[in-house]
N, C-alpha and C positions, 0 to 999 in steps of 0.2 A: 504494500500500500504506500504510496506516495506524501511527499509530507504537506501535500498541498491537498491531497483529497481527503486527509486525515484533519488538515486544519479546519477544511470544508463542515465536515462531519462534526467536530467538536462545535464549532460556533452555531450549527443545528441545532443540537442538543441545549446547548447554553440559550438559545433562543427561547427554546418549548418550554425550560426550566420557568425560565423569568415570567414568560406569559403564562406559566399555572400559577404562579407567585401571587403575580399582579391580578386576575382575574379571573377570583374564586366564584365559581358558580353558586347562585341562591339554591340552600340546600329543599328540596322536594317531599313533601310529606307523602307518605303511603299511602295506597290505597287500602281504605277498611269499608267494610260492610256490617250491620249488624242489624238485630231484629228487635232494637228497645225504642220502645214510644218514648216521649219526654217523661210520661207520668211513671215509666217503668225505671228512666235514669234516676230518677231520684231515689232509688236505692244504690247503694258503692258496690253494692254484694251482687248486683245483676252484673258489673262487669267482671264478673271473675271466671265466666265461661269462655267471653273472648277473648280478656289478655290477663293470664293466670300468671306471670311473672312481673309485669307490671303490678296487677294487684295485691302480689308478695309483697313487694318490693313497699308496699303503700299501709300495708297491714304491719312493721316493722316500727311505724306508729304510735299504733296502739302500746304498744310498749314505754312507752316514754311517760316513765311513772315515778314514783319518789324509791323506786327501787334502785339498784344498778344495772340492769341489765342493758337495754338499749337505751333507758337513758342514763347520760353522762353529760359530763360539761367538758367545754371546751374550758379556755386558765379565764377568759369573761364572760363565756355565759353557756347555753346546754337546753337541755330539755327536762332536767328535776326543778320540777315545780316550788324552788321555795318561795319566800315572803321575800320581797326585794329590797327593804326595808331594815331586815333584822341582819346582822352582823354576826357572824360564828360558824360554825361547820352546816354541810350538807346534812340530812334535807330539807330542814326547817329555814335554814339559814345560809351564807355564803357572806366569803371573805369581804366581796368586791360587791359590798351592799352599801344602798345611799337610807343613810338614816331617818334624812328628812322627810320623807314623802310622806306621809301621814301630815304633817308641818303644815308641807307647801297644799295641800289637796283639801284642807278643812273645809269642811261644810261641803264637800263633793263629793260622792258615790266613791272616786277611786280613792279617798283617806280611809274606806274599811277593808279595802281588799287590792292587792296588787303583787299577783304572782309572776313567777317566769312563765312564759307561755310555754304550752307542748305542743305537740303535731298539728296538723291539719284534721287526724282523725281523734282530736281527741275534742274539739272544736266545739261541738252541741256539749257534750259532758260538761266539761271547763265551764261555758256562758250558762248553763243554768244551776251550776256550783258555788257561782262567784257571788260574792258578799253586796258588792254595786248595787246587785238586782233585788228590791227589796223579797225577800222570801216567806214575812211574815203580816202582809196584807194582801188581800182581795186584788190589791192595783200594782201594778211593778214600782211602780215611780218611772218607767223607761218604755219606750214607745218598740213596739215591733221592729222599728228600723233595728237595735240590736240583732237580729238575725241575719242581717243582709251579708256578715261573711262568717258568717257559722257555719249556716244550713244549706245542704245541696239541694232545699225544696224550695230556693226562691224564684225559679226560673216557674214554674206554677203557680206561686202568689201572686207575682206580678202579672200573668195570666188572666189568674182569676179575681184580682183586686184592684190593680192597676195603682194609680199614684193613691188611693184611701188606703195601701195594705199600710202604709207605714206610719201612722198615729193610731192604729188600732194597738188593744190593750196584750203587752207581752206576754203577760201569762196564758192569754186564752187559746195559745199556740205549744203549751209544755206540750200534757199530753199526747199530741200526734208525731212529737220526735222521738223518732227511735236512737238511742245516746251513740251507737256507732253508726249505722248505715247511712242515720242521715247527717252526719257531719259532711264540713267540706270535701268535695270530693270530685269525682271523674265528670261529670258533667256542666261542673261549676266550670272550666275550661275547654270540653269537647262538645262538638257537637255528637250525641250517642247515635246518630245516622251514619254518619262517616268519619267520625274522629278526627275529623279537622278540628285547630285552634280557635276558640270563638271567646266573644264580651258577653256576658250576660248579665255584667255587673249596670243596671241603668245609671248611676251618678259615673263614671266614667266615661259612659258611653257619650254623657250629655257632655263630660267636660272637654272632651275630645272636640264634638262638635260644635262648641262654642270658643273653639281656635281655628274653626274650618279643617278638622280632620274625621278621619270616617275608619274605624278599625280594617273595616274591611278592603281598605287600600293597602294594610300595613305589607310588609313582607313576613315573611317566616319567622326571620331573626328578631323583628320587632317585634312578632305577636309572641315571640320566649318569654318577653320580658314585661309586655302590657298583660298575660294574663294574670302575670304576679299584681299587677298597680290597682287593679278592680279590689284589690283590699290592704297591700303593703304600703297605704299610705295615708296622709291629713285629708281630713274631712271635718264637715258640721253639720248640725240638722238642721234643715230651714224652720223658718217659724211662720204660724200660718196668715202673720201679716205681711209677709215679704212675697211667699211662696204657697206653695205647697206644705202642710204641716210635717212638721220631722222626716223631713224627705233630705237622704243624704245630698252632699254636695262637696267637691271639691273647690279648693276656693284658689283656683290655679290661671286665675283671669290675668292677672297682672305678674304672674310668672310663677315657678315653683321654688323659688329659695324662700328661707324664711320673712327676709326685710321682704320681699315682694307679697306677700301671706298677712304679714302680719297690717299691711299698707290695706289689701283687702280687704282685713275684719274690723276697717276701722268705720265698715256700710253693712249694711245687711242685716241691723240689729233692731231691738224695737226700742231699746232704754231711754229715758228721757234724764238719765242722771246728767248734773251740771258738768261739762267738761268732757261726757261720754256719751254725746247725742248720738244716736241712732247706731252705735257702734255693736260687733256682734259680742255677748258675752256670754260663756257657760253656767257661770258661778259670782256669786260676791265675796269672794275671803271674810269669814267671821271678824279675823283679828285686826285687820289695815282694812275694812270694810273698801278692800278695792275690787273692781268689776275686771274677772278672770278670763284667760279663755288657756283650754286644755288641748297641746296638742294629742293627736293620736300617734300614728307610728309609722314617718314619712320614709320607708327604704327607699320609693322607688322615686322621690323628690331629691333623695341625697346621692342615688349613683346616677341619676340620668347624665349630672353635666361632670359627671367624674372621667377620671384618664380611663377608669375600664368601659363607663359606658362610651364615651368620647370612642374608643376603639370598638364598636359594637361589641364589646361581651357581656351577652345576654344575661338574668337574672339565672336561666336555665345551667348557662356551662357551669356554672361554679354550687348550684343548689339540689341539680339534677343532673348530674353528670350519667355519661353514657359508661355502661356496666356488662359483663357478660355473666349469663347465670348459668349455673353449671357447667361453666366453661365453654360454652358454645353460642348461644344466641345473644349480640346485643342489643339491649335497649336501654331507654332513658330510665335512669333511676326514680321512682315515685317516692324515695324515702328522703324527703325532701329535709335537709340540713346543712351543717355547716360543713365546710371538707375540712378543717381543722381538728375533726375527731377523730381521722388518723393518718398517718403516712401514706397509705396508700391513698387515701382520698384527695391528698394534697397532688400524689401522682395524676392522679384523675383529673384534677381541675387546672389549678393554678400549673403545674406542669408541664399541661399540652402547650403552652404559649411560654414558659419560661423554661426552654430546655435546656440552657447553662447554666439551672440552679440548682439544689439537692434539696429534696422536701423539709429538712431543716431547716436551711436558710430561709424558706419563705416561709416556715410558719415563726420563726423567728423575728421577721418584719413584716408579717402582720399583729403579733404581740407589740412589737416596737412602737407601733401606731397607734396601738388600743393605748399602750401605756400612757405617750402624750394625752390622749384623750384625754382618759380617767384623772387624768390629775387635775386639769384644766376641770371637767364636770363637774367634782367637787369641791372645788375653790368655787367655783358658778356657784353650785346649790348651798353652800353656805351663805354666800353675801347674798342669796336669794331672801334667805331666811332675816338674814339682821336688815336689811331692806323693808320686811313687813315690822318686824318689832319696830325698827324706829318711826315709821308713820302709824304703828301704835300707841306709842312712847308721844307721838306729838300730838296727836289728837286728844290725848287725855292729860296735855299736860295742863297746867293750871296758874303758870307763873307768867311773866312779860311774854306776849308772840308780837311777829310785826305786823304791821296795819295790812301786808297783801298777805297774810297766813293764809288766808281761803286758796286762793291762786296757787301758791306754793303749794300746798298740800294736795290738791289739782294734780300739777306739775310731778311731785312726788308718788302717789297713784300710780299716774300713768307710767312712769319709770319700775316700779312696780312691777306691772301686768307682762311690759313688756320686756325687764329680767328675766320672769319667768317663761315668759313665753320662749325665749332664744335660748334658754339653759334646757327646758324640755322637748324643745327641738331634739337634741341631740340625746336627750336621757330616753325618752322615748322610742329612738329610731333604735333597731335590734343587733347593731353590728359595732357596739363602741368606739364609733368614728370612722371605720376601716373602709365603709362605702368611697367612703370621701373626705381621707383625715385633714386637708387641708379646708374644704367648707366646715367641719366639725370645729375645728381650732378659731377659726373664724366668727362659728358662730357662739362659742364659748366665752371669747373675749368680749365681744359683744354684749352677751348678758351678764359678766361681769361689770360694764360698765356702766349699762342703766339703771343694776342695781345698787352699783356705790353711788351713784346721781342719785337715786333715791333718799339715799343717806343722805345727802347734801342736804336734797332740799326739805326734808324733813328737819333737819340741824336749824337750818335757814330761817325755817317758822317759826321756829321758836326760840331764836338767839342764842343757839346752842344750847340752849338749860338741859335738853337731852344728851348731850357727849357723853356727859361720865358714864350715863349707864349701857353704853353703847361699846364702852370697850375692853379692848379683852377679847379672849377666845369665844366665839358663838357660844360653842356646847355648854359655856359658865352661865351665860346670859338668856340663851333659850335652849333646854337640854328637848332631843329628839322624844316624840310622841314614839311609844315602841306597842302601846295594846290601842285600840281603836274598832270597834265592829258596832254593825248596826244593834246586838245584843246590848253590847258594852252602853249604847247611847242611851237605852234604858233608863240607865242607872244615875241616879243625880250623884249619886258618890263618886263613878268612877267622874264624871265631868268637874271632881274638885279635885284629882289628880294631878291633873297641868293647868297651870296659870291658862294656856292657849284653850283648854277644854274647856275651858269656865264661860266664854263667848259663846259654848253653842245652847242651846235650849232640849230640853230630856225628852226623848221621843216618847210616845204614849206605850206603854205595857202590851204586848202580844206573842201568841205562841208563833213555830215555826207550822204554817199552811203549807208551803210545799217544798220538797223534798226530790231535787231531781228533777222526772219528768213526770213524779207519783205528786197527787194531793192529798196530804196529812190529815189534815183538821179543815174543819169551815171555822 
């Protein structure tokens, strides 16, 4: 062979290489068939005759219990259910717990209950387990809309309800869920005709098309990662003089970062508080009588404009990695987690795209990441805390304030709301900053800063007479709420435990009505 036909031949090769490089084909979804109506998808247990290694793989789930078996934790977080709050060993507790939550939550549903979450199939269990949902009245206190990423029967509610399913009364839906079948599941993302990727989620669907997009343009690679968003992310319930009553809503108008979010819920509210005109709020903090809003749990707001989503890597390659079972057939994993639960899953994900690294190293730097986070979080969630005490502390002070205290205190408030808001940003999202540790850090400073402003202007009203009792370590000055349930609110004793307990008012005496998806007592 010639060294010219050989040069020939190589720069061929070199050619075909670069253009498979450069121009990856959109990968193609299978063809599937199957014989389930919609009303038959709503059971998880009818797919297990089509795709019996998928629904293995989905049932690995169910496991993820305060035992050890499949569930475990990653070094910041897992699948054993403790209390997020409490401080100490597994499984009641964990090292890497923020103490305040109970603190920052008073007077809101999530100050009596706020676990690690578990699977997807543990999802109906868990929502009518949790404490939030009153369990010992007739009325939930919380509108059906809770269900919308729990249950695989919503795709039927809305059906058969339409926008009135979501102010109807939440209890009057336990008993018709079954605690496994009907959690999140195979339908919530397939169509059960042909197992293509679909929305079924309506507040997405709407929020989509109120940017002018349409799911059904997306590609493949996009729909990996939008059918995580129909629930991995911030939302609110409208209220029925804006909208529609307690009808979700993404509040992604004016962008998905937090400053963009939080710019949005300063409309869509009904309040006529002075300072808080028409702005949206969840709650009123007992203690700094300031007007709250809660975020939920924005992943898919924190990796959209990240370097992995920036490089489309799907929610999928890293959550659902592709798996062979019994050594022979691959498919996409349904045992939807972290790949930091072990080396070989780190192989499986992070891997495929970082093949100069050893799965040490990368789980290594993503510990690295979490780390900054976590330190940053709870310097946040402290000065979150001494933020509310001192416009507690001014409001009740009693000596000289200046002639604009009202204004001030205004000012202070809002500094406040939105402390908290940018530090729960990031507490709330499930991945301790790793999505996106530079928007994390960002957004930690952040609410660091609004809520030493706080402080300010709290100082400010009142000629500083408040300083002295403002300094010093937090924990001296306001030690963390560690017991709190709707049981506990009962009790006027326990509400002379903490100074902060003493603002709320004793819930009226009653037994527990239901139980699960069972009713107890009338």
């Amino acid at each position: 062979m010639s060294k010219k036909y050989l040069s020939w031949v190589l720069a061929l090769m070199l050619t075909l290489v670069f253009a498979g490089c450069s121009e990856i084909p959109e990968a193609e979804t299978p063809d599937y068939e199957t014989d389930l109506t919609e009303e038959e998808a709503e059971r998880n247990s009818a797919f297990k005759e089509y795709f019996p290694k998928q629904y293995q793989t989905y049932q690995r789930l169910k496991a993820e219990d305060f035992d050890y078996g499949e569930g475990q934790m990653t070094e910041y977080g897992g699948s054993v259910a403790h209390e997020k709050h409490l401080c100490g060993d597994l499984p009641q507790a964990y090292k890497y717990c923020q103490p305040y939550l109970k603190n920052l939550w008073l007077g809101y549903p999530f100050s009596y209950e706020y676990n690690r979450a578990r699977g997807h199939a543990n999802a109906v269990h868990d929502l009518l387990d949790i404490d939030r949902i009153n369990r010992y009245s007739e009325e939930a206190g919380l509108p059906a809309t809770c269900y919308n990423c729990k249950s695989n029967k919503m795709p039927g509610y809305i059906e058969e309800y339409g926008d009135d399913f979501w102010a109807m009364e939440f209890h009057d839906f336990r008993e018709e869920h079954d605690l496994e079948d009907h959690a999140i599941g195979c339908n919530t993302c397939h169509d059960p005709e042909d197992m293509s990727l679909r929305i079924t989620s309506v507040p997405l669907t709407e929020a989509l098309e109120r940017q002018g997009e349409d799911w059904r343009d997306a590609s493949r690679n996009e729909m990996r990662s939008l059918v995580c968003a129909q629930c991995h992310v911030e939302y609110y319930f409208e209220h029925e003089e804006i909208g529609v009553a307690q009808k979700p809503v993404f509040p992604w108008d004016k962008g998905k970062n937090p400053d963009d979010m939080y710019e949005y819920k300063k409309s869509f509210g009904v309040t006529d508080r002075e300072g808080f005109e028409g702005w949206f709020i969840d709650w009123t903090h007992p203690v700094s009588d300031t007007p709250m809003i809660k975020v939920q749990h924005p992943e898919y707001e924190m990796w959209h404009d990240s370097t992995h989503g920036a490089a489309g890597v799907a929610c999928a390659d890293c959550h659902m990695p592709y798996t062979r079972m019994d050594g022979k057939k691959k498919i996409s994993s349904h045992f939807q987690t972290s790949p930091l639960r072990s080396m070989e899953a780190i192989e499986n994900t992070c891997g495929q795209c970082h093949t100069d690294k050893s799965a040490e190293y990368l789980k290594d730097r993503v510990i690295y990441s979490q780390e900054r986070t976590w330190e940053q979080l709870m310097e946040a969630q402290r000065e979150s805390v001494r933020a509310h005490e001192a416009v507690r502390l001014a409001s009740e002070y009693e000596g000289d304030v200046r002639n604009d205290f009202d204004d001030l205190m205004i000012q202070a408030r809002e500094r406040v709301r939105k402390g908290q808001w940018f530090w729960d940003y990031v507490s709330a999202e499930n991945s301790a900053g790793f999505h996106n540790p530079a928007k994390a850090i960002d957004t930690l400073s952040k609410s660091q800063k609004y809520s030493r402003q706080a402080v300010q202007y709290a100082m400010q009203a009142t000629n500083y007479g408040i300083a002295p009792d403002l300094e010093g370590d937090i924990k001296d000055i306001v030690p963390p709420i560690e017991e709190h349930s709707r049981e506990l609110h009962m009790d006027p004793e326990h509400l002379e435990t903490h100074e902060w307990l003493q603002y709320l008012e004793p819930h009226p005496e009653g037994d527990l009505i239901w139980d699960l998806n069972e009713k107890v007592a009338n």
